[in-house]
N, C-alpha and C positions, 0 to 999 in steps of 0.2 A: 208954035213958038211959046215959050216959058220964060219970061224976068226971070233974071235970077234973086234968090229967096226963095220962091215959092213952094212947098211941098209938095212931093208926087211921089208916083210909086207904076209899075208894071205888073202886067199879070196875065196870066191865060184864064180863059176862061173854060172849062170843060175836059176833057182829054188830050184835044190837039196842041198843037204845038203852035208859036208864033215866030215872024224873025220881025229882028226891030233896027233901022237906022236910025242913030242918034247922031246928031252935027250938033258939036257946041262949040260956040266961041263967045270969049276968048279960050286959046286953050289954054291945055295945062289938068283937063279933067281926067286925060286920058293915063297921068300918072297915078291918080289915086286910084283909077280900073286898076293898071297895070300889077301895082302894089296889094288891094285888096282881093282880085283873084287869083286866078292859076292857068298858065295857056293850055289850049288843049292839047290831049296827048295826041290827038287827030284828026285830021279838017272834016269832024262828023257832029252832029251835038254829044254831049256826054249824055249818060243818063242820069236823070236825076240827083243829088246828093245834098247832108248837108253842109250849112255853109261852114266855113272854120270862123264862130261871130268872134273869137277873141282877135284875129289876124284882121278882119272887117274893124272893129272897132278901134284899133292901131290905128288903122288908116284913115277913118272916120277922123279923129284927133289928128294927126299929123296935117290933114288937107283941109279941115275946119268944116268937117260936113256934118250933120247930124242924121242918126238912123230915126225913120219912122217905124209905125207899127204894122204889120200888117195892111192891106185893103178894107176897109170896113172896120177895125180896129182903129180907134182914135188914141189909144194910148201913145206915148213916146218911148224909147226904147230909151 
């Protein structure tokens, strides 16, 4: 569980893979996913890619998020 504010971030560590459940409430987070990604073309993972940061950062502004840096990076994006 995470107040909301607080900073975070996900990550793998090594080669493999992870799956992650997220539950947040209130909602309303799942339109900024919805907006800042892309569905998949097929119920598999994709492989890797990168992100589109200009479409990400639209979104960021529209739903009042802010991007962090990287893991281990302290900078702000």
């Amino acid at each position: 569980m995470m107040p909301r504010g607080i900073p975070h971030t996900c990550s793998t560590l090594g080669d493999g893979s992870a799956r992650l459940l997220q539950i947040t409430s209130p909602a309303g987070f799942e339109k900024f996913i919805a907006e800042a990604g892309e569905p998949a073309a097929q119920p598999v993972v994709p492989p890797p890619a990168e992100p589109d940061v200009a479409k990400l950062l639209r979104a960021t502004a529209k739903y009042h998020k802010r991007m962090l840096g990287m893991p281990g990076n302290e900078e702000e994006r």
